[in-house]
Backbone as CSV, one residue per row, in Angstrom:
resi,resn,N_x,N_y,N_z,CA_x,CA_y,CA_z,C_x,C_y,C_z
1,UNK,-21.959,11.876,8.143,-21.448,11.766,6.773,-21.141,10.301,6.453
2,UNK,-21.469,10.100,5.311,-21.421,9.034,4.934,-19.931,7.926,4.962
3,UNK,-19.643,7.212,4.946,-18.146,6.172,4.794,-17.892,5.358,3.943
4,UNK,-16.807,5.758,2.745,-16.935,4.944,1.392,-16.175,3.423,2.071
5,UNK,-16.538,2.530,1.752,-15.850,1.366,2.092,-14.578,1.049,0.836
6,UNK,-14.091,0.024,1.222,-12.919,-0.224,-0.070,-13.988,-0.952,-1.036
7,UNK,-15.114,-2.411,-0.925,-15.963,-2.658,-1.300,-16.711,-1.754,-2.352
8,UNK,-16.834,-0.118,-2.171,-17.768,0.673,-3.158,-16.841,0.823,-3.841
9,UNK,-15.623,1.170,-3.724,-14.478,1.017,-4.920,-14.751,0.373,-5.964
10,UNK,-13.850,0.722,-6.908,-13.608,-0.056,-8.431,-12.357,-0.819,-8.494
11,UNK,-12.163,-1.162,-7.068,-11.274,-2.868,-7.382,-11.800,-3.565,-7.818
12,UNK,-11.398,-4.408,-8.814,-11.876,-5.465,-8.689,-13.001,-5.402,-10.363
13,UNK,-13.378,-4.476,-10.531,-14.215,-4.161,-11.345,-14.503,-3.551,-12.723
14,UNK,-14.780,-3.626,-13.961,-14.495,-2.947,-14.649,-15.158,-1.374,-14.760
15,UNK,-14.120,-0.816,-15.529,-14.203,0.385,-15.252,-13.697,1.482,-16.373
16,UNK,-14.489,2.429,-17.003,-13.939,3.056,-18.144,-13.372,3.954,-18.180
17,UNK,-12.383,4.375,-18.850,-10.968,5.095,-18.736,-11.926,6.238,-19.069
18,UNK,-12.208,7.318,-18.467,-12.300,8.727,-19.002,-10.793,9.297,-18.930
19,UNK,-10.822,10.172,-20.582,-9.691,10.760,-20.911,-9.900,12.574,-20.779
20,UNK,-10.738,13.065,-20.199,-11.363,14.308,-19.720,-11.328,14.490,-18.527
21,UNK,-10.291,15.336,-17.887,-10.086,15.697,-16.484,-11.593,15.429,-16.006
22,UNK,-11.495,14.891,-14.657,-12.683,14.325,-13.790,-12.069,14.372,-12.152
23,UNK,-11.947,15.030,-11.425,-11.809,15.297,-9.934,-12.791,14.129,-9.144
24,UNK,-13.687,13.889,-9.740,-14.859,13.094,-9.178,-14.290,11.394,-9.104
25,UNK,-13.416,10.810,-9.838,-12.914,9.822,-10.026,-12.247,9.387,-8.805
26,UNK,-11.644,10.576,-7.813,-11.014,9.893,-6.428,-11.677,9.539,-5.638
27,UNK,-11.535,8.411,-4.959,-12.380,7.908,-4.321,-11.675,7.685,-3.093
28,UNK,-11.995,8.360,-1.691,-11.152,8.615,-0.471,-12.190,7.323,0.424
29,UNK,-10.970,6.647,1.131,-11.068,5.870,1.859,-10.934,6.272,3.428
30,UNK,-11.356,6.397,4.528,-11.695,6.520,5.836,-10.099,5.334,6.536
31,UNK,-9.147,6.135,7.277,-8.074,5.127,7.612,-8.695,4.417,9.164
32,UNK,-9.818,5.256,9.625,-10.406,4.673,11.003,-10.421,3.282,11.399
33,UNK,-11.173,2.706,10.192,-11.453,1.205,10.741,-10.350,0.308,10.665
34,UNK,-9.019,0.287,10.021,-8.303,-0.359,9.973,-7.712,-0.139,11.013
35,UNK,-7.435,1.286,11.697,-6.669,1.768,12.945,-7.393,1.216,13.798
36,UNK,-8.406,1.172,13.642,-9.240,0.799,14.973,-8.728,-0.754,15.570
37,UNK,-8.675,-1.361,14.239,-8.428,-2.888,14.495,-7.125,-2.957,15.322
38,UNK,-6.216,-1.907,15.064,-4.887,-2.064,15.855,-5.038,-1.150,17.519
39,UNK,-6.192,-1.069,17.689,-6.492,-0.348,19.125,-6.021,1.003,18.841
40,UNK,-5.843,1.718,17.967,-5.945,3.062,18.017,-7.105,4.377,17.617
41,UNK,-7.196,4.981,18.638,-8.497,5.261,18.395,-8.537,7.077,18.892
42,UNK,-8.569,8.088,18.058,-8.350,9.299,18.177,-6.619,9.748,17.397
43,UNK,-6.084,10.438,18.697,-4.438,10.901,18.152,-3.678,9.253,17.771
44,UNK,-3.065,9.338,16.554,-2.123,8.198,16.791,-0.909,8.410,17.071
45,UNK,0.363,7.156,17.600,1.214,7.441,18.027,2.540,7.491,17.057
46,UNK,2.214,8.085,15.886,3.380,8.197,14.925,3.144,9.060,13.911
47,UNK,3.932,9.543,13.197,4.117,10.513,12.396,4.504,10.107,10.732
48,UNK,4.576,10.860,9.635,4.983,10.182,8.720,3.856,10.444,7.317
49,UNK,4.704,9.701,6.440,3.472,9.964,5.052,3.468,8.943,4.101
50,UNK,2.420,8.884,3.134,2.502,8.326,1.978,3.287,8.747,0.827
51,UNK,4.080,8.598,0.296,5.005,9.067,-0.616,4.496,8.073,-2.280
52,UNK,3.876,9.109,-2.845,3.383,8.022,-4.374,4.138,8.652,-5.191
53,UNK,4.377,7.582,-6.168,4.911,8.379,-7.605,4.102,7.288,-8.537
54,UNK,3.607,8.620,-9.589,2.772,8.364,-10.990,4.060,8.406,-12.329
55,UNK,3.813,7.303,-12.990,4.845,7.324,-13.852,3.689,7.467,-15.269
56,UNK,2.580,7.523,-15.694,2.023,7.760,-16.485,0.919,9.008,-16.294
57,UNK,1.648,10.294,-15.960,0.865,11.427,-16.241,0.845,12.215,-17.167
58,UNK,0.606,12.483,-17.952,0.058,12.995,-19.512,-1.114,14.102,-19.830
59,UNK,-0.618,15.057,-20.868,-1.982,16.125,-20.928,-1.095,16.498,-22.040
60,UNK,-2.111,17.453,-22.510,-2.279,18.120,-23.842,-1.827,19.738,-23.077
61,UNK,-1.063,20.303,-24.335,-0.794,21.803,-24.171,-2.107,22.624,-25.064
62,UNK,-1.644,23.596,-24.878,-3.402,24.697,-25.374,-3.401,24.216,-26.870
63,UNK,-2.284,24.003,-27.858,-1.949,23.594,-28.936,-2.264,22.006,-29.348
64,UNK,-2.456,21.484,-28.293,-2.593,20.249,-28.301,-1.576,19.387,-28.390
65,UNK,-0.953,19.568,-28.366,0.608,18.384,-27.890,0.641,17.971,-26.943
66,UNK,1.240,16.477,-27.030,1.274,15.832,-25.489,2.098,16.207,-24.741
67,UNK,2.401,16.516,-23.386,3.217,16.544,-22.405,3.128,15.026,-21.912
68,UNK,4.219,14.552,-21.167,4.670,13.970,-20.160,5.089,13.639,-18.784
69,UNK,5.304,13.155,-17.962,5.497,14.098,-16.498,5.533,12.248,-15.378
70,UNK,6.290,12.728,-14.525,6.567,11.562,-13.588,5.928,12.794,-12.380
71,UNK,5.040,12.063,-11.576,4.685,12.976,-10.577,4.892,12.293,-9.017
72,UNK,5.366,13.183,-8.034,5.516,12.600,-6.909,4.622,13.344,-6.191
73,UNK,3.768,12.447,-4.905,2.468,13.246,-4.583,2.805,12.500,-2.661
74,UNK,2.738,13.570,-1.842,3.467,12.896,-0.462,1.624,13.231,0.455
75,UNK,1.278,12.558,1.034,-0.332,12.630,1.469,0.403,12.360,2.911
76,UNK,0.496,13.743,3.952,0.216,13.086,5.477,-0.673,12.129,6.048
77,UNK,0.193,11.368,6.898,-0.191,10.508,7.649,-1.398,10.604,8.452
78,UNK,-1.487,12.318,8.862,-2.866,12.712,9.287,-4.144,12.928,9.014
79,UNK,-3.904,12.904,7.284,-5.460,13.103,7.259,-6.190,11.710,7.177
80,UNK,-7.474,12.297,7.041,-8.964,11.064,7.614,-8.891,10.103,6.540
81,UNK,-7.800,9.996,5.610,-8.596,9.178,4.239,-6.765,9.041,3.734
82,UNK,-7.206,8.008,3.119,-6.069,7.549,2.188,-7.037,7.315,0.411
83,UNK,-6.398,7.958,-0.655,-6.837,7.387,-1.986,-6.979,6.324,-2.141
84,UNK,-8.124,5.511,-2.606,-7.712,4.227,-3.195,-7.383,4.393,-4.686
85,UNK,-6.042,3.460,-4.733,-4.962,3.338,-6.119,-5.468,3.545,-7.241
86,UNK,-6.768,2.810,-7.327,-7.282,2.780,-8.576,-7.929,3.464,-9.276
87,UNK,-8.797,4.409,-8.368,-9.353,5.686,-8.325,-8.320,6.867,-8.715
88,UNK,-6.941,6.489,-8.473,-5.945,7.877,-8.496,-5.418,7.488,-10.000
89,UNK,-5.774,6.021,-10.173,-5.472,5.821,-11.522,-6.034,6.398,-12.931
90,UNK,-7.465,6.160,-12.105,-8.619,6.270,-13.235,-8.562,8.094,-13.426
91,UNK,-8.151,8.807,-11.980,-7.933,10.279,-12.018,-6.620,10.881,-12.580
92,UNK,-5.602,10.271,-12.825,-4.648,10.659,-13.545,-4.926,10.583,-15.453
93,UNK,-5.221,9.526,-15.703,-5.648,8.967,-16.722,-6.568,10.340,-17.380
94,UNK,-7.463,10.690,-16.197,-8.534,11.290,-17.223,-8.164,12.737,-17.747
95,UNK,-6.664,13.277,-17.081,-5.599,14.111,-17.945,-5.477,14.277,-19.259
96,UNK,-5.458,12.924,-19.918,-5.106,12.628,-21.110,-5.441,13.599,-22.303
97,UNK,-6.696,13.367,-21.888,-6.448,14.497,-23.169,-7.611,15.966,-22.900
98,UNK,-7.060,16.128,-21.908,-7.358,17.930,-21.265,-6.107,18.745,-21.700
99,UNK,-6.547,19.803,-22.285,-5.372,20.538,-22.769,-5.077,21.822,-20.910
100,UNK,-3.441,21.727,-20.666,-3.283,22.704,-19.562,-2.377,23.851,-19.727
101,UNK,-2.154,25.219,-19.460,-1.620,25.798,-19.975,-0.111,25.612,-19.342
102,UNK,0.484,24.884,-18.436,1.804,24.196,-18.098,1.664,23.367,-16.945
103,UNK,2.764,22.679,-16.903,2.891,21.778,-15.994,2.206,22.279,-14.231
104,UNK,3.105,23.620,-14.166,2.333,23.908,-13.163,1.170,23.958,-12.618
105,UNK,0.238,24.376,-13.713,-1.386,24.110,-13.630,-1.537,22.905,-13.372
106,UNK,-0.778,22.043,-14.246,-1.307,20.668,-13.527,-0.727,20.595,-11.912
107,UNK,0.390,20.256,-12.037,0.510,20.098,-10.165,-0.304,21.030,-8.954
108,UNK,-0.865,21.957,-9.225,-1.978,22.472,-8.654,-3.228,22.152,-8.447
109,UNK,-3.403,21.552,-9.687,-5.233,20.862,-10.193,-4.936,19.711,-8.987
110,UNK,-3.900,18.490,-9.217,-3.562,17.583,-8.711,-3.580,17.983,-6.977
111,UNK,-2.586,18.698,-6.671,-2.418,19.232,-5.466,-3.928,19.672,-4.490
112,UNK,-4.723,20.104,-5.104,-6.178,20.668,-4.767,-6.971,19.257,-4.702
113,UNK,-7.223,18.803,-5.976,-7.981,17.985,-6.029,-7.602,16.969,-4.752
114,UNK,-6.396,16.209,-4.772,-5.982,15.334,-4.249,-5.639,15.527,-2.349
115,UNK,-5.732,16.897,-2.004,-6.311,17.480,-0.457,-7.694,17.280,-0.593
116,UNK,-8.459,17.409,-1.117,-10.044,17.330,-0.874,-9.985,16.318,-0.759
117,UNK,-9.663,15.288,-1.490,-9.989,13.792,-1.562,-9.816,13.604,0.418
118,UNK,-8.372,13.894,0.202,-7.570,13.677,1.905,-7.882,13.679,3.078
119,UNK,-8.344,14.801,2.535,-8.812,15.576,3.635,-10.462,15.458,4.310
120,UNK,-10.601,14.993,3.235,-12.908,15.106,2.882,-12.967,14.902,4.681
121,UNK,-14.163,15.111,5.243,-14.437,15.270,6.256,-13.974,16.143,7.711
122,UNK,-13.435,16.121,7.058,-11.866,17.055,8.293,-12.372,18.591,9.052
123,UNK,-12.348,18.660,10.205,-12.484,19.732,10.271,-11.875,21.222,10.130
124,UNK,-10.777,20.936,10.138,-9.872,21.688,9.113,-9.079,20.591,8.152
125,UNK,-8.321,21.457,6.838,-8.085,20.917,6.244,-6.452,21.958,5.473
126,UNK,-5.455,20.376,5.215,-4.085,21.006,5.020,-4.012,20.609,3.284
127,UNK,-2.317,20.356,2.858,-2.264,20.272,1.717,-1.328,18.881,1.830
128,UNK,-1.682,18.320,0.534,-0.656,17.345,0.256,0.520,18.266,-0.566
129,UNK,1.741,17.755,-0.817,2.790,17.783,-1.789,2.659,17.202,-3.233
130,UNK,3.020,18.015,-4.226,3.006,17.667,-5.340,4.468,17.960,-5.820
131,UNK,5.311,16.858,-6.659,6.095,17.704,-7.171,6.416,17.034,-8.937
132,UNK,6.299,17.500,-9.943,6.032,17.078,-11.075,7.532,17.312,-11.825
133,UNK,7.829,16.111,-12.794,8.740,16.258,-13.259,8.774,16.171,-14.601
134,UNK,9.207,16.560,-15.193,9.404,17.421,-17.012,10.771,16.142,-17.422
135,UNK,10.415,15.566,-18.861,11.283,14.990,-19.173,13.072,15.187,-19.232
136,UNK,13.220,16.086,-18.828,14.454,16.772,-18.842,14.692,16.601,-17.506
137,UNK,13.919,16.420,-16.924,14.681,15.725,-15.249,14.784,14.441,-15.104
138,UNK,14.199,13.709,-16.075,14.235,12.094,-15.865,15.630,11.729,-15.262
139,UNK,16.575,11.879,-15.665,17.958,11.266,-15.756,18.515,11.743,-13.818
140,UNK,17.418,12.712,-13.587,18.051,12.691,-11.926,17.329,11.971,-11.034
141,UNK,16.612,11.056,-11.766,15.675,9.798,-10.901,16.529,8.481,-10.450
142,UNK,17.369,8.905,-9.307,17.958,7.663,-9.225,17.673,6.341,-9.109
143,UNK,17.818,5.379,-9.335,17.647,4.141,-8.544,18.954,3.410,-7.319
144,UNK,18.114,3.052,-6.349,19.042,3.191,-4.917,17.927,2.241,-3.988
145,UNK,19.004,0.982,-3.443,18.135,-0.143,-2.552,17.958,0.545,-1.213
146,UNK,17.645,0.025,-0.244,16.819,0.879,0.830,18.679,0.416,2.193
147,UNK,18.609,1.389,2.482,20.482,1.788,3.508,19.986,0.284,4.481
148,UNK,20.628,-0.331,4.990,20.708,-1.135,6.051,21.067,-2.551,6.011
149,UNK,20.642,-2.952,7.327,21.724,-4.733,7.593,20.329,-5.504,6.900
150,UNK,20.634,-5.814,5.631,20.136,-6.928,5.112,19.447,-8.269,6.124
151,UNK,17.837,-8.582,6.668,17.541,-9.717,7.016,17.538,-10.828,6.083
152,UNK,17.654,-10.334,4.805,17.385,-11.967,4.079,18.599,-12.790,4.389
153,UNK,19.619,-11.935,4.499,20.672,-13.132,4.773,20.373,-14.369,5.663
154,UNK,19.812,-14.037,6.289,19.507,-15.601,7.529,18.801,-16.512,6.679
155,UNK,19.483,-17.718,7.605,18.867,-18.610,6.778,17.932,-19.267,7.810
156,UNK,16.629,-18.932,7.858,15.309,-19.325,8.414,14.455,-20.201,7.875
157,UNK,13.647,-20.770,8.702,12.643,-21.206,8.116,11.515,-20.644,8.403
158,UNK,10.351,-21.158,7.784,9.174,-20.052,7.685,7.864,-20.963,7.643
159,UNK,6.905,-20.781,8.079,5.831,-21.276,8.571,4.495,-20.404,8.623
160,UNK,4.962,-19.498,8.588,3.306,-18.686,9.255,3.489,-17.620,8.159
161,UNK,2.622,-17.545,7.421,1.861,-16.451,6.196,1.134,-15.341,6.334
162,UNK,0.199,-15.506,8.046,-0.841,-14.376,7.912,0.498,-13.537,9.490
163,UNK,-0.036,-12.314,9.333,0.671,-11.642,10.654,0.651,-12.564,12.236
164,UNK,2.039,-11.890,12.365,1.806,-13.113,13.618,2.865,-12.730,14.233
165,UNK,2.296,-11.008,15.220,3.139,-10.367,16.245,4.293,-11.061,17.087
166,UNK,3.196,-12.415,17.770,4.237,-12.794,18.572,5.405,-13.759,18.503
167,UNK,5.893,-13.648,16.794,7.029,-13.930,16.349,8.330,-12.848,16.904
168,UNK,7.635,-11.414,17.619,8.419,-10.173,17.897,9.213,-10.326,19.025
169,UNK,10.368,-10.622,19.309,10.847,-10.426,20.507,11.992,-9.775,20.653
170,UNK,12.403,-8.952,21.980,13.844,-7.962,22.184,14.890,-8.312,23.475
171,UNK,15.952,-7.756,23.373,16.845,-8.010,24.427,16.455,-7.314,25.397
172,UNK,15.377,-7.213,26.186,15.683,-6.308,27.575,16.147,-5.969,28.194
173,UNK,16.685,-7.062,28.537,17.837,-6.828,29.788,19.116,-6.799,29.286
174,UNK,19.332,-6.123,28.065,20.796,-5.942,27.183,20.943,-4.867,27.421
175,UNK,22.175,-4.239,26.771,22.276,-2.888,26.270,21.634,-2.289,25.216
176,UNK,21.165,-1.263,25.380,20.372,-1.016,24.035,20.725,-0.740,22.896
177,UNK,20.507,-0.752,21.771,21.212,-0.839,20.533,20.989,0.757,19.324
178,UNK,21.206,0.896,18.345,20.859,1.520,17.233,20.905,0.661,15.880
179,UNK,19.714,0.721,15.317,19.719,-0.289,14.426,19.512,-0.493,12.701
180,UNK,19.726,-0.441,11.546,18.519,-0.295,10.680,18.332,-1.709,9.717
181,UNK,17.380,-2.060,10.055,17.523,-3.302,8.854,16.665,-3.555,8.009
182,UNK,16.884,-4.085,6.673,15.656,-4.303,5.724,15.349,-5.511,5.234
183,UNK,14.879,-5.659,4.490,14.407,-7.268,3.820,13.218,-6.947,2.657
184,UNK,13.575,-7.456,1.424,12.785,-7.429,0.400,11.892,-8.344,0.379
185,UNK,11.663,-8.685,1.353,10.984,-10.145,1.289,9.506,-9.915,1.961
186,UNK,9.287,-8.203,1.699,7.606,-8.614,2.377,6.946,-8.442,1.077
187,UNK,5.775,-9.143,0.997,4.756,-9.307,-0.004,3.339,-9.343,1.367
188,UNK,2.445,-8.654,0.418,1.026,-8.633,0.919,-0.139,-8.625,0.345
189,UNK,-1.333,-8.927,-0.306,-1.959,-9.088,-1.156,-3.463,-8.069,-0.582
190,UNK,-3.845,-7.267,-1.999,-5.019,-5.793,-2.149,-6.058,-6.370,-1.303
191,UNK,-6.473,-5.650,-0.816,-7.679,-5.970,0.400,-8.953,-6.303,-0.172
192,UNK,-8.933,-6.376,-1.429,-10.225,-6.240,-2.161,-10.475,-7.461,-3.293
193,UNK,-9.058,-7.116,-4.158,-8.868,-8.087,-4.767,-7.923,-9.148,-4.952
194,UNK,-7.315,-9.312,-3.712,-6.121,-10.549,-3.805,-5.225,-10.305,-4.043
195,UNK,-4.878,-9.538,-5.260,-3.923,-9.261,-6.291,-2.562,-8.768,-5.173
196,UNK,-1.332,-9.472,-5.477,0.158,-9.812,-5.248,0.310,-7.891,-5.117
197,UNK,0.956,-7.568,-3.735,1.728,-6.612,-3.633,3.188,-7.003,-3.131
198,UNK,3.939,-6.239,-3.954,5.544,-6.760,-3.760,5.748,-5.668,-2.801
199,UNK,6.950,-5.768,-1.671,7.852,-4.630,-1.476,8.703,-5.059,-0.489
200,UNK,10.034,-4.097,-0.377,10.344,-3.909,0.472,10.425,-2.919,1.689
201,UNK,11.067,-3.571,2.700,10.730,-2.652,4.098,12.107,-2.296,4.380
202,UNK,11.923,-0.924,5.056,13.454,-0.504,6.118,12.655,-0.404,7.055
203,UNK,13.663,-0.660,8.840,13.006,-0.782,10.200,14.085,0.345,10.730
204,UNK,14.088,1.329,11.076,14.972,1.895,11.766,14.964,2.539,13.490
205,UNK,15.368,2.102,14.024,15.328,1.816,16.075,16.155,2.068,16.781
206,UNK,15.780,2.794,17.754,16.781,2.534,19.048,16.016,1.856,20.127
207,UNK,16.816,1.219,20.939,16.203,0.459,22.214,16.870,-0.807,22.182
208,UNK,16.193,-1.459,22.962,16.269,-2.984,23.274,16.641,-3.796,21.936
209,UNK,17.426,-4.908,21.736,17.598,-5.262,20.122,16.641,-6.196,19.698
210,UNK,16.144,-5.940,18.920,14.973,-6.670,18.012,16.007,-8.142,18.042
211,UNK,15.059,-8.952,17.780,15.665,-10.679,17.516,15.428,-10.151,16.204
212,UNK,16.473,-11.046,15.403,16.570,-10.647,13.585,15.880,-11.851,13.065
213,UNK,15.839,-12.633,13.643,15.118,-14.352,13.153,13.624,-13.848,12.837
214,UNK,13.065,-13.564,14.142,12.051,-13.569,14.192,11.263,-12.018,13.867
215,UNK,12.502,-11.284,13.522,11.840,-10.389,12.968,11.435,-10.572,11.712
216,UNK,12.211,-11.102,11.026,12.431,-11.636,9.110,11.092,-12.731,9.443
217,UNK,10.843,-13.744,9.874,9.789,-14.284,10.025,8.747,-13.851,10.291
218,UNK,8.619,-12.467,11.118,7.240,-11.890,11.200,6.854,-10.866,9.824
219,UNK,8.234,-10.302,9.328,8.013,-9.486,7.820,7.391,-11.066,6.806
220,UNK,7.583,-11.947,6.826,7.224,-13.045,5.795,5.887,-13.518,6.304
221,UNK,5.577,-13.099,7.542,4.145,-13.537,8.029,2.626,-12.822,7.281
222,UNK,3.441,-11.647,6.380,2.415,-11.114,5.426,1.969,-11.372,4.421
223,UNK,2.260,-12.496,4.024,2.799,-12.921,2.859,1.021,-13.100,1.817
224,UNK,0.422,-14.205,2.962,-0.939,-14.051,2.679,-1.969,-13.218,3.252
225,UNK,-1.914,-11.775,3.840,-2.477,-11.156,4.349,-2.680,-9.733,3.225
226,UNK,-4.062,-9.776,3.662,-5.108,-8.995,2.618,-5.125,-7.492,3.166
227,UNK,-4.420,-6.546,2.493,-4.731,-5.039,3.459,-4.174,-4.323,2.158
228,UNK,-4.560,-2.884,2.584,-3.738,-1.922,1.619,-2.286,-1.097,1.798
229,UNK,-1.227,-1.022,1.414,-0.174,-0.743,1.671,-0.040,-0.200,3.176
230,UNK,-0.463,0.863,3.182,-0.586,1.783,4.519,-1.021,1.291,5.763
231,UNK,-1.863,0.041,5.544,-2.204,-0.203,6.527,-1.431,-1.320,6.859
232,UNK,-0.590,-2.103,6.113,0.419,-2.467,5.990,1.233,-2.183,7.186
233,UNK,1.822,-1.328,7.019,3.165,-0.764,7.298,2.468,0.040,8.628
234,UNK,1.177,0.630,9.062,1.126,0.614,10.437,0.808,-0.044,10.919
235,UNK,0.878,-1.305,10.454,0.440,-2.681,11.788,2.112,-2.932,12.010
236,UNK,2.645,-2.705,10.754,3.920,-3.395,11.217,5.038,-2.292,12.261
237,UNK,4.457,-1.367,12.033,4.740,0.068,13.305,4.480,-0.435,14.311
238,UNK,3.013,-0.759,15.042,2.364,-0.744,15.579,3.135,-2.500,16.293
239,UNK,2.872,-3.313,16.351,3.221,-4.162,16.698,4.707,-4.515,16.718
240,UNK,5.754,-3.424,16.235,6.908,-3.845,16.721,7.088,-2.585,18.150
241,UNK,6.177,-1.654,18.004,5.847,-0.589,18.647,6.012,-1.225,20.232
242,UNK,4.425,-2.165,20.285,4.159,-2.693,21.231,5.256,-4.235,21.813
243,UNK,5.597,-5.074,21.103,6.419,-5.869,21.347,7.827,-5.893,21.431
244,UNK,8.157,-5.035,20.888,10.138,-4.873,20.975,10.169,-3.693,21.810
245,UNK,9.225,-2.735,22.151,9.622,-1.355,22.517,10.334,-0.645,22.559
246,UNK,10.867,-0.336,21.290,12.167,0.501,21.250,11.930,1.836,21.474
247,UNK,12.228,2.717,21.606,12.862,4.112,22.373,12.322,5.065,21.051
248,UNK,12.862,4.281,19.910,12.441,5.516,18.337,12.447,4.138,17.594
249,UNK,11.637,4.404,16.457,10.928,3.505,15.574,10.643,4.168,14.299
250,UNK,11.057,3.866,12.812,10.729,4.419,11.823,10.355,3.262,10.742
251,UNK,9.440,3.155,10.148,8.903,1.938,9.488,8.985,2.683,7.999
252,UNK,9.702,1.732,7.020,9.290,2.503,5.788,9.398,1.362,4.915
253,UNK,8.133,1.414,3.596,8.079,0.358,2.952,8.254,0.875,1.584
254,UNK,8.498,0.163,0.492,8.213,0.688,-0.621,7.651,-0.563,-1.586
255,UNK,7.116,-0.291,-2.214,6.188,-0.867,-2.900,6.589,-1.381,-4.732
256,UNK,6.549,-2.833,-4.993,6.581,-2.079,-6.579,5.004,-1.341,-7.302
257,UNK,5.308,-0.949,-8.315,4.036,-0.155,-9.137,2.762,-1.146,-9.334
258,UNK,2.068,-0.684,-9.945,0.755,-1.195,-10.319,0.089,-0.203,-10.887
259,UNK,-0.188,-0.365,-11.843,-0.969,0.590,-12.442,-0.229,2.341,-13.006
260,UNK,0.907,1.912,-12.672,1.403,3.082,-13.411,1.772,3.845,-11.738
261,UNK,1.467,3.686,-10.822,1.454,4.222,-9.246,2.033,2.849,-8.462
262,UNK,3.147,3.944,-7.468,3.763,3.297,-6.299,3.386,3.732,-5.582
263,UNK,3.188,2.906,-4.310,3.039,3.702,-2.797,3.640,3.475,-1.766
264,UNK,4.566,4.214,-1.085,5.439,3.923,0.056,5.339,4.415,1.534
265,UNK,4.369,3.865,2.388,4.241,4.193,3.509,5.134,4.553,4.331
266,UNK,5.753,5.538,4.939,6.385,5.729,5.922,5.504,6.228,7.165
267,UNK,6.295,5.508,8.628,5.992,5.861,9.879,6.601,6.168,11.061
268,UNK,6.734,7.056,11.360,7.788,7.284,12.764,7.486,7.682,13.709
269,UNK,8.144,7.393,14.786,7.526,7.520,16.003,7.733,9.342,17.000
270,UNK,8.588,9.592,16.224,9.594,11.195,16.208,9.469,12.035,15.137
271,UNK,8.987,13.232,15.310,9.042,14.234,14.111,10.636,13.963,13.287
272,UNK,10.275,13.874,11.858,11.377,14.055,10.811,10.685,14.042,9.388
273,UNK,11.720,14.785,8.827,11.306,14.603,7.248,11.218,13.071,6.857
274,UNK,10.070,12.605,5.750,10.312,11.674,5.070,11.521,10.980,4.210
275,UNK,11.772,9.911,4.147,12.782,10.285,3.163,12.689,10.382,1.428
276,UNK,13.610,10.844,0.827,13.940,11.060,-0.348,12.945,9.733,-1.070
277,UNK,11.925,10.487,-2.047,11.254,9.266,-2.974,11.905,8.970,-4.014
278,UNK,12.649,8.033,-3.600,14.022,7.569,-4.678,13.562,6.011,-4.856
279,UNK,13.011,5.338,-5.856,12.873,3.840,-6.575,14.073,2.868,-6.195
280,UNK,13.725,1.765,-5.311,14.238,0.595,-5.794,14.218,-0.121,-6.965
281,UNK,15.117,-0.694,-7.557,15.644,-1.470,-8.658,14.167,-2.424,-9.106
282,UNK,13.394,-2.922,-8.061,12.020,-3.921,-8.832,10.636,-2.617,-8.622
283,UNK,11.059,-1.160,-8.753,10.249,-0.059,-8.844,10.571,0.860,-9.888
């Protein structure tokens, strides 16, 4: 079977808004080759999901009136493919003006469509999460910064832009710690087209204690590095995985929007629920 690259995508490219439901518009990306680059190759060693929220989903009722809708869509970590953004863009969009007989129909259409995408190749195949929200829930959308010991506080200096693991180092021969810390300060730029991704990260650990210097210096080492969210956030699994070795490891990023869509990778090294898709303040 064939392998869409990010390249056959419509990054980068122009592209016309169909306003007529179109399933055909997602365009599923293969997570292999990027894993591969981090030496993983078959089962990987973490757990976890993509957590998106669509803030421009829209359709027509049988009457033709617009609906509205904030949608949250959670894609396991397991299946063979991640959406590319723009494709989920161009597939939300083409809602617009399809008349549905309620919301529910839509989070189903979405829910279906958006497992095939996921799933495409798979030899079996599961479901993503959909959960759609009606203007009358807006007001329980909190906004809330990500729990933990702040790295920006240090005052560092900084040098290195592209990833650069062996900024990673731990106390070994300490006592081991429990930890959680964040920093708004990672930025990473679309694998395709350059274009500025903002976000922040939470690190949450037990084990050996991460150095905080050089951890905040290796989150800023992304700064000019070209990837897509997800793959993002399992290198940065993955290499604190291998260099700090802590005991439990939970990586979670969040992203600001683009295109009307956020995406927030989470990764852990231990079965648990994701957490709550609750917006930071620059989301």
């Amino acid at each position: 079977m064939a392998t869409n690259t990010p390249e056959q995508s419509l990054l980068g490219k122009p592209a016309p808004y169909v306003d007529h439901y179109d399933a055909s518009l997602l365009f599923p990306i293969s997570r292999l080759p990027k894993r591969a680059e981090l030496g993983l190759h078959g089962a990987v060693p973490f757990f976890g999901a993509d957590l998106w929220s669509a803030f421009e989903l829209s359709w027509l009722t049988p009457r033709g009136k617009p609906q509205v809708a904030i949608a949250h869509i959670t894609v396991p970590c397991e299946t063979p493919n991640i959406v590319e953004s723009k494709s989920f863009k161009l597939y939300l969009n083409s809602f617009t003006n399809t008349a549905f007989a309620s919301a529910d129909e839509v989070r189903d259409r979405i829910r279906a469509d958006v497992s095939e995408a996921a799933w495409r190749g798979a030899s079996s195949q599961s479901s993503v999460g959909v959960r759609i929200l009606m203007p009358d829930q807006f007001d329980r959308e909190p906004v809330q910064e990500l729990d933990g010991l702040s790295l920006d506080r240090l005052d560092i200096e900084c040098t290195q832009y592209t990833p650069a693991p062996e900024l990673l180092t731990a106390a070994f021969d300490e006592k081991p710690v429990e930890e959680v810390l964040t920093s708004n300060l990672l930025k990473s730029n679309c694998l395709v087209t350059g274009q500025p991704d903002w976000g922040s990260v939470q690190i949450r650990y037990s084990g050996p204690q991460i150095e905080q210097g050089g951890l905040l210096r290796y989150l800023v080492s992304f700064r000019n590095h070209n990837e897509f969210h997800e793959q993002c956030v399992e290198r940065i699994f993955m290499d604190i995985w291998k260099r700090c070795k802590p005991v439990k490891l939970a990586v979670y990023a969040r992203y600001t929007r683009r295109g009307g869509l956020d995406i927030n990778p989470f990764r852990t090294s231990h079965p648990m629920s994701p957490p709550p898709n609750v917006r930071t303040a620059r989301q």
